[in-house]
N, C-alpha and C positions, 0 to 999 in steps of 0.2 A: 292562422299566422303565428298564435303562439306558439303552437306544437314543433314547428320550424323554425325560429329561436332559440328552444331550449336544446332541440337537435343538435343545430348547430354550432351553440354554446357549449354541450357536452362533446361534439369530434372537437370541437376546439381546445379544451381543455383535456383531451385525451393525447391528440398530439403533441400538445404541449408537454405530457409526462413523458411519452413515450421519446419524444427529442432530450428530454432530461438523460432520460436512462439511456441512451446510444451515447450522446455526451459523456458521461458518470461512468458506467458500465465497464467498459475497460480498463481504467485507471485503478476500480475495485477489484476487478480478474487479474492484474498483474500484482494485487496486494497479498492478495494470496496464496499468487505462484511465488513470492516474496519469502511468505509465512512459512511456504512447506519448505523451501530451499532454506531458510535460518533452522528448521527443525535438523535438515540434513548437516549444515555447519556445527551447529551445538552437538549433535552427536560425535561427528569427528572430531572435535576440537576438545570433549572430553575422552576421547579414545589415545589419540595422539598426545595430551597435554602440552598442545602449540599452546606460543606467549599469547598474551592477550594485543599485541600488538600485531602478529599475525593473523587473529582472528578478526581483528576490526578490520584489517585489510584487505580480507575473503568475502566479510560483508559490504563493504564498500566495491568490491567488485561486482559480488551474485548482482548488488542494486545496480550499479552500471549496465550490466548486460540485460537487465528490463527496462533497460530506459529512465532509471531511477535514479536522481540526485542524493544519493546517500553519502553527507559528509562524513569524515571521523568524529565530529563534534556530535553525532546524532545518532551512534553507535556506544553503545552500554555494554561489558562487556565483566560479567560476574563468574568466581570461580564459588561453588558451591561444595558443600558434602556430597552430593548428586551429582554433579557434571558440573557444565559450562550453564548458564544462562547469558542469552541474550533481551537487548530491546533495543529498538531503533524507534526513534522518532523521526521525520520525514514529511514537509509539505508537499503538496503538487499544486501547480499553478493552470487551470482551469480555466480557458480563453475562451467562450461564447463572443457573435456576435456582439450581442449588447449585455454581455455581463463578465463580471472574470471572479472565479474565487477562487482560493488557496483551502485547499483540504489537508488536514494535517493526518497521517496515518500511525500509527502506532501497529509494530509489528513484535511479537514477543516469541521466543522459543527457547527449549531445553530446560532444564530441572533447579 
């Protein structure tokens, strides 16, 4: 009887990661399809030497077109010896049945 217990104690606690990770999982995948798309704005953006108002507003798009709340308040936007650098900060609002959290993502690119 115990052996069937801890069985069922471990699928249980197996599912339970693996629902984690189908939850979680894609809201990380589209962080870093984020990530390489700000790599590709920062390189333009020091090729072109667009304003930095322009450039917030490239990022605040690429973030819209993943489904991402990216305000301009959350867009960092540095002119360097190197090029452009960016950093966006950015929560997502994470709605489980019985739980909700806010993941805060930090995405950074360019020199």
């Amino acid at each position: 009887m115990g052996r069937v217990v801890r069985w069922a104690a471990a699928g249980l606690m197996l599912a339970t990661l693996l629902g984690f990770g189908a939850l979680l999982g894609p809201h990380y995948r589209r962080h870093l399809a984020f990530e390489q798309a700000l790599e590709e704005l920062a390189r333009q953006a020091s090729q072109e030497g667009a304003p930095v108002e322009v450039v917030r507003a490239r990022v605040q798009n690429q973030g819209a077109r993943l489904g991402l709340d990216v305000r301009a308040a959350h867009v960092r936007v540095r002119r360097t010896d190197y090029g452009v650098r960016l950093e966006v900060r950015y929560p997502v609002r994470v709605d489980a049945a019985f739980y909700t959290v806010d993941l805060h993502f930090r995405a950074k690119a360019g020199r």
